[in-house]
VEXDREN-2710 file (C-alpha; in Angstrom, 1 decimal):
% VEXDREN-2710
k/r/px/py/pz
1/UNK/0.0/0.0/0.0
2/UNK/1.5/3.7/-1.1
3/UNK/1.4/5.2/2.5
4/UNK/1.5/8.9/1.5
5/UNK/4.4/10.6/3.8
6/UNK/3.4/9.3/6.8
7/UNK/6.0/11.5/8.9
8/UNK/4.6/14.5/7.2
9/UNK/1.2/13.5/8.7
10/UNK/3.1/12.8/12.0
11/UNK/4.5/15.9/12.3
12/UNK/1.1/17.7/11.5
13/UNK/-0.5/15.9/14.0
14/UNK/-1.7/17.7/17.7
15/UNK/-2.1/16.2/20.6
16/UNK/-4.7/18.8/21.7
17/UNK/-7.2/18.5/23.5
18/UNK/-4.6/16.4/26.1
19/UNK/-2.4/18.4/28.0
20/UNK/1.0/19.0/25.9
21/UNK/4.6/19.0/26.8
22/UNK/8.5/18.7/25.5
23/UNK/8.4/15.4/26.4
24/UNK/4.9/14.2/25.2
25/UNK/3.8/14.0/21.1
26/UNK/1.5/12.7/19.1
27/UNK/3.1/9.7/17.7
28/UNK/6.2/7.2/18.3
29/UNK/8.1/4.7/16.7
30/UNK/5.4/2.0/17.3
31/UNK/2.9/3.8/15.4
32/UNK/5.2/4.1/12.6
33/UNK/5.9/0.4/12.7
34/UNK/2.6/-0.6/12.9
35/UNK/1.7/1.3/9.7
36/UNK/4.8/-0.3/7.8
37/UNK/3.4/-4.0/9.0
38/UNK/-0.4/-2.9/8.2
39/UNK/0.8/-1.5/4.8
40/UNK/2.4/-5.1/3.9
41/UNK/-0.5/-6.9/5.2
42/UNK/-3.3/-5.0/2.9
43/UNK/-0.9/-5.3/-0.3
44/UNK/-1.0/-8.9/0.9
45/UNK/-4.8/-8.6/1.4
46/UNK/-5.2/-6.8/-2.0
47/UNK/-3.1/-9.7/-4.3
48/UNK/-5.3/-12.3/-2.8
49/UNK/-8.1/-10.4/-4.5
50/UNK/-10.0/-8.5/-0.9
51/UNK/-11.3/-5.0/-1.8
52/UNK/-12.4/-4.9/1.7
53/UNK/-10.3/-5.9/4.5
54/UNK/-12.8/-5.0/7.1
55/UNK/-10.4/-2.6/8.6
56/UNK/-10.0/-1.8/12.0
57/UNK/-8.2/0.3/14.2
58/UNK/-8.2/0.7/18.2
59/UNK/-6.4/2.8/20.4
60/UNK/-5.4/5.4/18.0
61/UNK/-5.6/8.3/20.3
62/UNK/-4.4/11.4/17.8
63/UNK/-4.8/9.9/14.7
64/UNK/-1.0/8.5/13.9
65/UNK/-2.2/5.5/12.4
66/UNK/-5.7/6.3/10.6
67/UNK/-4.6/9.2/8.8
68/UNK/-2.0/8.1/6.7
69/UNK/-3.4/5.1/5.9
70/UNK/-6.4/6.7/4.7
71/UNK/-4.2/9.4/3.1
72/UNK/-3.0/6.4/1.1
73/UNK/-6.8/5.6/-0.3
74/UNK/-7.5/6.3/-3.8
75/UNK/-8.1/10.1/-3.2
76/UNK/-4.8/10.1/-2.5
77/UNK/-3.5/7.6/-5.1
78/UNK/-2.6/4.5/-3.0
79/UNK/-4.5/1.2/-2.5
80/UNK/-8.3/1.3/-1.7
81/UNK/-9.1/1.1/2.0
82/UNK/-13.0/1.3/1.7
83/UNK/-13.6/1.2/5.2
84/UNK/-12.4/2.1/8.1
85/UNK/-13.8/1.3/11.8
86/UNK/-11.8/3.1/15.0
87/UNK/-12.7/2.6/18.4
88/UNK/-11.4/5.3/21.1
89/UNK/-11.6/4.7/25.1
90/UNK/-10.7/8.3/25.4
91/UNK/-12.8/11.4/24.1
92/UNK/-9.7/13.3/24.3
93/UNK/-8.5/10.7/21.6
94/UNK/-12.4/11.4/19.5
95/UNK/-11.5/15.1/19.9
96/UNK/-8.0/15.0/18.6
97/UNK/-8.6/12.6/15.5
98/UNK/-11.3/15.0/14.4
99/UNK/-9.1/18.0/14.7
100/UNK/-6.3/16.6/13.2
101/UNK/-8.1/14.7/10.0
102/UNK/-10.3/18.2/10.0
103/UNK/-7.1/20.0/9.4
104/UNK/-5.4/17.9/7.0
105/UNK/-8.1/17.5/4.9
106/UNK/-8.1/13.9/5.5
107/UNK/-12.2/11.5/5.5
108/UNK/-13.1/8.2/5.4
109/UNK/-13.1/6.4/9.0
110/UNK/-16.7/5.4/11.0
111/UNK/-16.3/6.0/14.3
112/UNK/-17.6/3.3/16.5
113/UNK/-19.0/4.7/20.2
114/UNK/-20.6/2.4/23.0
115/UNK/-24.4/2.9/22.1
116/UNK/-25.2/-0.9/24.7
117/UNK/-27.0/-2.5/22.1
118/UNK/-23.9/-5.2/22.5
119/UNK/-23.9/-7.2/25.4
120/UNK/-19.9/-6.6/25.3
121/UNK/-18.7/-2.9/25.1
122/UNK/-16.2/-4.3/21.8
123/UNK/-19.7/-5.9/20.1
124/UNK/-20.1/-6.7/16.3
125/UNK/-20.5/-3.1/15.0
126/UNK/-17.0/-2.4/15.7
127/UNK/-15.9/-6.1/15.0
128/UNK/-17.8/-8.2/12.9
129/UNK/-16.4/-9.1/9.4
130/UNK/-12.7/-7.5/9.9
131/UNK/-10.0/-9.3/8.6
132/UNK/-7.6/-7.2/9.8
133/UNK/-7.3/-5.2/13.4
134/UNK/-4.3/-2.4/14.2
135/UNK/-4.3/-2.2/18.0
136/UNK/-1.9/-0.4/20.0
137/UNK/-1.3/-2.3/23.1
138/UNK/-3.0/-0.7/26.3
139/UNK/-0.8/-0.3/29.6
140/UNK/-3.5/-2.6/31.3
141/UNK/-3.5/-6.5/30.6
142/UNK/-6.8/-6.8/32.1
143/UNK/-8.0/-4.3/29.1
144/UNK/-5.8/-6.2/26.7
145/UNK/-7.7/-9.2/27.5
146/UNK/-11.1/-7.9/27.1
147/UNK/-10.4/-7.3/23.7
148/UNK/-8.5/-10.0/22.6
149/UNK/-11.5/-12.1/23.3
150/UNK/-13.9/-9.8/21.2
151/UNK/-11.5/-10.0/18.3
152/UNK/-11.4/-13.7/18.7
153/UNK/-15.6/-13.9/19.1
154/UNK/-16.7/-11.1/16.9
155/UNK/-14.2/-11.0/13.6
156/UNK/-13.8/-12.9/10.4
157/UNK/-12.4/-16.3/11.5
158/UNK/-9.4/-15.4/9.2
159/UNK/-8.3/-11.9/11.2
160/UNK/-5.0/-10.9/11.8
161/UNK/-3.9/-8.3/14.3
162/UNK/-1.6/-6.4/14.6
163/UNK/-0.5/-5.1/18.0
164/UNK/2.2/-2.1/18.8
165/UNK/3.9/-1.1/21.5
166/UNK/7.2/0.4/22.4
167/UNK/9.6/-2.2/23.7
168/UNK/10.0/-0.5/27.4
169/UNK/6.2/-1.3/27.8
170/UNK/6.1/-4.5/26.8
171/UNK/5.8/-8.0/28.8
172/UNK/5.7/-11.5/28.1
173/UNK/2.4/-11.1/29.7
174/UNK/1.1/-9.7/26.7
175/UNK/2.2/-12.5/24.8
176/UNK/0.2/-14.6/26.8
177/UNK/-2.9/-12.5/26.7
178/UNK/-3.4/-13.2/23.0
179/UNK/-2.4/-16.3/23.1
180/UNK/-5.2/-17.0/24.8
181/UNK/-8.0/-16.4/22.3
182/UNK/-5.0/-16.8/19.1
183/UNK/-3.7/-19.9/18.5
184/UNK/-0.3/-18.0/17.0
185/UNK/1.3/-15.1/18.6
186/UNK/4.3/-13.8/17.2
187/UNK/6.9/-11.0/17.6
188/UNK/8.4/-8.8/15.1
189/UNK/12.3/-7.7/15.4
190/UNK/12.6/-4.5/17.4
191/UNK/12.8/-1.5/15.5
192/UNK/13.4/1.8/16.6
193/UNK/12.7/0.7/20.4
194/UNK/9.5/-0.7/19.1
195/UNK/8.1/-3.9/18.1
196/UNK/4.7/-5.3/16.9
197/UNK/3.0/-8.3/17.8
198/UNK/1.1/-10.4/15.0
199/UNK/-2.2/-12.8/16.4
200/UNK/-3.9/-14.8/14.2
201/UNK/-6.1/-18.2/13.9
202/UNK/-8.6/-17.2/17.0
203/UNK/-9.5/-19.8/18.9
204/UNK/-13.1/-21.3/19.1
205/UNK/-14.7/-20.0/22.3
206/UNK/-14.8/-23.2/23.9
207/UNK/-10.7/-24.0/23.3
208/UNK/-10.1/-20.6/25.2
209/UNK/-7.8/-21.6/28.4
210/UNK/-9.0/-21.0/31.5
211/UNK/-7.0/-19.6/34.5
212/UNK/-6.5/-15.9/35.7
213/UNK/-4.1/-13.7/35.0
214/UNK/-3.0/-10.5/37.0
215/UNK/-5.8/-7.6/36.2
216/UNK/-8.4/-10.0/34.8
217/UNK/-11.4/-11.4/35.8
218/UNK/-11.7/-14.9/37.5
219/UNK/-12.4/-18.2/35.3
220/UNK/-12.4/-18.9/31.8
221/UNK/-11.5/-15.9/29.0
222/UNK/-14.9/-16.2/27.3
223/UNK/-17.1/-13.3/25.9
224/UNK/-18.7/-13.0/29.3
225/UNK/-15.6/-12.8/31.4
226/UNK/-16.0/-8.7/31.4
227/UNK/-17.3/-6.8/32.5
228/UNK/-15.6/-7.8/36.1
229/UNK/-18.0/-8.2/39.5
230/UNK/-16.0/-8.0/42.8
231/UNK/-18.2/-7.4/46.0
232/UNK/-16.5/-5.1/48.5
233/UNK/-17.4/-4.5/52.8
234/UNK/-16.0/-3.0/55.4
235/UNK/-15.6/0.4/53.6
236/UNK/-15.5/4.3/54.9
237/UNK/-14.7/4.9/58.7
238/UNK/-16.5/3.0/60.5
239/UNK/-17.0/-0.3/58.3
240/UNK/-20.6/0.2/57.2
241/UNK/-20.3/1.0/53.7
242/UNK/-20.4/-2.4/51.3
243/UNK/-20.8/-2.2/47.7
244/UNK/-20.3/-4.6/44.1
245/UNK/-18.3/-2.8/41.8
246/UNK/-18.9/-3.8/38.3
247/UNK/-15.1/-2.8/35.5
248/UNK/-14.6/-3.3/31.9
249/UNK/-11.0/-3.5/31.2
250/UNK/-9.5/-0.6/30.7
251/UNK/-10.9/0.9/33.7
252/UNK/-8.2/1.9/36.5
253/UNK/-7.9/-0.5/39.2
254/UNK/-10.6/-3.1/37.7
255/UNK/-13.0/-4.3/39.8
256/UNK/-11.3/-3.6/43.1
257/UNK/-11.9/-0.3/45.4
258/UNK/-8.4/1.9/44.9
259/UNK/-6.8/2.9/48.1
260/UNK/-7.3/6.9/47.4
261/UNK/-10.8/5.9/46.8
262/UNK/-10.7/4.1/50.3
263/UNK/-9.8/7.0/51.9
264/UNK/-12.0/9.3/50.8
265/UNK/-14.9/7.4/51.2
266/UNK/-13.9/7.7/55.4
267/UNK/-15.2/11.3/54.7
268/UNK/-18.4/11.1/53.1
269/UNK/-20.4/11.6/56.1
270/UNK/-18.8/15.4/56.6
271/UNK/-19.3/16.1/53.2
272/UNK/-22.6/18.3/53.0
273/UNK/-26.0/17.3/51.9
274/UNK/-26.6/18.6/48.2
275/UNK/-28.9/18.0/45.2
276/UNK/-26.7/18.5/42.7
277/UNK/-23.3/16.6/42.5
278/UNK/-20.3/14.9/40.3
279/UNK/-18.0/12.0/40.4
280/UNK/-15.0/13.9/38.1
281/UNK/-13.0/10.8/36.8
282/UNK/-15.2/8.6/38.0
283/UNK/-13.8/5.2/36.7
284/UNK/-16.0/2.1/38.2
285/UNK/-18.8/4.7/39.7
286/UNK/-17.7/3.8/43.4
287/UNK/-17.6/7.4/44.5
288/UNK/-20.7/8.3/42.6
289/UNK/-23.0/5.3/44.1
290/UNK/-22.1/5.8/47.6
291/UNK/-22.3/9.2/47.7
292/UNK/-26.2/8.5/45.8
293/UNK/-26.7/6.3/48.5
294/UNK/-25.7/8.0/51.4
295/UNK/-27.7/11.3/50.2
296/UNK/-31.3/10.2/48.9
297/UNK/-32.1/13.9/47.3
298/UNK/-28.9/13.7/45.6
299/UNK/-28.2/13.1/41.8
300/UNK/-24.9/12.7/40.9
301/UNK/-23.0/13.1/37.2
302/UNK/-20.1/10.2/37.0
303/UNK/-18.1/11.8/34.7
304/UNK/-15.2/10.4/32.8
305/UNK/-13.0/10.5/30.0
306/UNK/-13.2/6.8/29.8
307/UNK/-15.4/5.0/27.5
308/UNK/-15.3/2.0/29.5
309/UNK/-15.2/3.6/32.8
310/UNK/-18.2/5.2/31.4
311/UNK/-20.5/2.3/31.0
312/UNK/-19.0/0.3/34.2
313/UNK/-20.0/3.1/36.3
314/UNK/-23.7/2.6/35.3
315/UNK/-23.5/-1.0/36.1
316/UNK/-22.1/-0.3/39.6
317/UNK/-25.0/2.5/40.0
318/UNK/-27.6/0.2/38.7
319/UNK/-26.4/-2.7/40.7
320/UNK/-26.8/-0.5/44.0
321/UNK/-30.2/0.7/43.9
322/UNK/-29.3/4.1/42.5
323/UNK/-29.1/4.0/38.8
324/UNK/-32.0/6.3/38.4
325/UNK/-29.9/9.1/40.5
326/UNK/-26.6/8.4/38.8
327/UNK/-26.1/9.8/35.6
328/UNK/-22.4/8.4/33.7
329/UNK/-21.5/10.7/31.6
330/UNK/-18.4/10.2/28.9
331/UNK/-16.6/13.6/28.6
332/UNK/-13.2/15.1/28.7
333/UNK/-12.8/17.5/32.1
334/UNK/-16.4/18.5/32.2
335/UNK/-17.0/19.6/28.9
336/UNK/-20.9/20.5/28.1
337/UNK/-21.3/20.7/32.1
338/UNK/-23.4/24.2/32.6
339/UNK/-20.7/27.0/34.2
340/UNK/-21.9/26.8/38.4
341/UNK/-24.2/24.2/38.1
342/UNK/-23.0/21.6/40.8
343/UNK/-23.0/22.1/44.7
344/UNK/-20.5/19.5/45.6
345/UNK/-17.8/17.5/42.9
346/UNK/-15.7/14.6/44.3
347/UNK/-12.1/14.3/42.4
348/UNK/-9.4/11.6/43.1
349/UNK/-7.2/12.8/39.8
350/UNK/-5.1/10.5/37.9
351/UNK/-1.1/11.4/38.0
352/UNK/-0.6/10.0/34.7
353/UNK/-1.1/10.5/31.0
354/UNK/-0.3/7.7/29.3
355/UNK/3.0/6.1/30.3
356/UNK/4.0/9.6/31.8
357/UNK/3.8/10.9/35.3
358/UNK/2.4/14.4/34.6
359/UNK/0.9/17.1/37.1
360/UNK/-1.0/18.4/33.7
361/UNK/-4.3/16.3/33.8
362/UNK/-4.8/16.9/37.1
363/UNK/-4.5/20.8/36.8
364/UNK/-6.6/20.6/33.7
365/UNK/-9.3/18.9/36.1
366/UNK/-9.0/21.2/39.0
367/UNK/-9.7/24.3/36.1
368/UNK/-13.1/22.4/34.9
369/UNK/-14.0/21.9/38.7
370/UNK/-13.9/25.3/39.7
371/UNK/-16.1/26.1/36.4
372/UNK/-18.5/24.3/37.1
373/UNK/-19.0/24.5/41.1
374/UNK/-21.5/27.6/42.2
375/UNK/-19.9/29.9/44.3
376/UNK/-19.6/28.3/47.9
377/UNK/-19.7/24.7/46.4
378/UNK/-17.1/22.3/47.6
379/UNK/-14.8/20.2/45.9
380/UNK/-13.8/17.2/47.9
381/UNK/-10.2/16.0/46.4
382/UNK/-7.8/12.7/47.5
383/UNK/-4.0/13.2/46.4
384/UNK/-1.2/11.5/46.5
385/UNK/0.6/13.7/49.5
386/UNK/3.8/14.4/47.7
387/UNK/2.3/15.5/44.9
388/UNK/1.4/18.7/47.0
389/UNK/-1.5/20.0/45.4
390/UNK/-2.7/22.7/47.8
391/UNK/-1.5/25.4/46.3
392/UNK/-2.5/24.4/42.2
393/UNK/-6.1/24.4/44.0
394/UNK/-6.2/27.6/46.2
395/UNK/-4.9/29.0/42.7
396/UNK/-7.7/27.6/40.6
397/UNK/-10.6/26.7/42.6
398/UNK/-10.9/28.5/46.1
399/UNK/-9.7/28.5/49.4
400/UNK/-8.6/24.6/50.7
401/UNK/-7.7/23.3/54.0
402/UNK/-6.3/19.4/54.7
403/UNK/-9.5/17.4/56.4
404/UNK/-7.4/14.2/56.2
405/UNK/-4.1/12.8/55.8
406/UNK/-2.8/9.1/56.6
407/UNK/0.6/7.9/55.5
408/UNK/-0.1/8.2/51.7
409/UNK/-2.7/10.4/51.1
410/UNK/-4.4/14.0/51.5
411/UNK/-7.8/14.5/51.6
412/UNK/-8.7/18.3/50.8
413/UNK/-11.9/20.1/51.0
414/UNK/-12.1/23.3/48.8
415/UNK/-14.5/26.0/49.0
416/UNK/-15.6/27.9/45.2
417/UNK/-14.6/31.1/45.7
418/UNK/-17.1/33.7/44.5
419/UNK/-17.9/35.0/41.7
420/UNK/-16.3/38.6/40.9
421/UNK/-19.0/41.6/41.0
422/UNK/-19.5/42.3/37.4
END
């Protein structure tokens, strides 16, 4: 396939609306391998006669992979790609495709979202038919293994995918992963510090090995072994608090009840009694559905930029009682969220972006919280302690004192600030 100047594309290529940095960009030398093995593997594709390939692509988050390879359709005078599915966790990663394509000029790919008419959150509209699947390998096996096993259920019984990652992030855990719905699983030579792994010949659902692997659910990898269900007692201060907590993959910290989260739940009977409230980041919904239940007027946004967290917060809610008070929401740092519109927000902010430890998203978050919190609202925040965020959100939000603190983690209580007179 003629891949029309792919590092031209690259260098075009924003990372906006994510937070950017020296040390962050908008591709690496795994998406640049994966295009040379995807290009090989639709010429291949093309000689055995296939006009449609059935092409799909996961994981792109700014668009370093779809764009040249649709640059390379016949508008652009390579080899036909008639269609083009791509599935994004992130809707940073929706924004940032459509920027980018919208500025180079560049059409062609169906975006697949989670609408639930699937039983699985990767169902047959994203999957069904392809012959051939780009993936960029997630940090979380557990993720990883959810879709391996909707490749293997819901694609052409003759797909190949194609899996990149840079070397440093890889495991033989991986390896493993696929192997368990792909009866071959191999690895490419590393090339500029990346490498690509190739699955193919999917195994029938009842060959799939059983056994548990570190981040995934219990028992057999079949199509019903997400979303995750772990039970959980014995939570906030004094032990009353008990809840099931429902995770798709790619959610952060699966099934189980993260230790910030822990912590900040010891708090939720000094937090005040509102009407209006929000989970910001709320990954399984934990958060959200205790503080629903705890405050029976309340009705609470779980907001995240997580596709998946998205839709295993609303199975957590539902599960307790309180679906009909617990709106999940999928959404980048608030966005659409009426300016002053929430009396109380609870945040436990992500360090991370991507691979890299980064202050940025958390910043970013503490900005759309003190947008949308009235004037006198609180915002209700567990840190990691030496990240020191007291100051970032006296600066943005309002005036914060320490409520909590163990050997880990701050828990923060920040008042809006008002509103300048006119």
């Amino acid at each position: 396939m003629n891949l029309v100047n792919p590092e031209a594309i690259h260098r075009a290529l924003s990372r906006w609306p994510e937070v950017d940095a020296e040390n962050l960009q908008a591709y690496d030398a795994a998406d640049r391998l994966l295009l040379e093995h995807a290009s090989r593997r639709l010429d291949r594709l093309a000689a055995e006669g296939l006009s449609d390939p059935g092409l799909v692509v996961i994981g792109d988050r700014y668009g370093a992979i779809t764009l040249p390879l649709l640059a390379g359709s016949p508008e652009g005078g390579g080899a036909p790609v008639s269609t083009l599915r791509i599935w994004q966790d992130l809707a940073t990663g929706e924004a940032a495709l459509d920027a980018n394509a919208a500025r180079l000029g560049i059409s062609g790919f169906t975006r697949i979202r989670d609408d639930e008419t699937s039983a699985g959150l990767y169902g047959p509209a994203l999957l069904a038919g392809a012959r051939l699947v780009l993936l960029r390998l997630p940090k979380n096996l557990a993720e990883l293994a959810e879709l391996s096993e909707a490749i293997a259920e819901h694609a052409h019984p003759e797909v190949v995918v194609l899996a990149a990652g840079m070397v440093k992030h890889m495991t033989r855990s991986m390896n493993e992963v696929l192997g368990a719905d792909f009866g071959s699983v191999t690895a490419s030579l590393a090339k500029g510090k990346a490498r690509v792994l190739t699955a193919s010949s999917p195994r029938p659902q009842e060959d799939t090995p059983g056994g548990q692997l570190a981040g995934t659910p219990a028992g057999g990898r079949s199509s019903q072994s997400f979303p995750a269900r772990e039970r959980h007692t014995g939570l906030g201060r004094d032990g009353d608090l008990e809840i099931e907590v429902y995770a798709h993959g790619a959610v952060f910290a699966g099934a189980k009840v993260d230790i910030g989260t822990r912590f900040l739940l010891d708090f939720l009977p000094r937090m005040p009694k509102v009407r209006t409230a929000i989970d910001l980041g709320c990954g399984s919904g934990v958060l959200a559905t205790l503080l629903a239940a705890s405050q029976p007027e309340v009705r609470v946004a779980a907001c995240d930029v997580s596709a998946a967290a998205v839709r295993s917060a609303r199975l957590t809610a539902e599960a307790h009682g309180v679906g009909d008070r617990v709106l999940a929401v999928h959404a980048d740092a608030l966005e659409g969220f009426p300016p002053a519109s929430a009396e109380l927000i609870l945040l436990n902010p992500p360090f991370h972006l991507g691979h890299s430890v980064h202050a940025g998203a958390a910043i970013k978050l503490f900005r759309a919280a003190a947008e949308v919190l009235a004037p006198g609202g609180e915002l209700w925040t567990v840190w990691n302690s030496h990240l020191g965020y007291l100051p970032a959100l006296e600066k943005f939000v309002g005036a914060t004192e320490i409520v909590g603190r163990n050997s880990k983690f701050t828990v923060t209580r920040t008042r809006r600030r008002a509103a300048k007179p006119a």
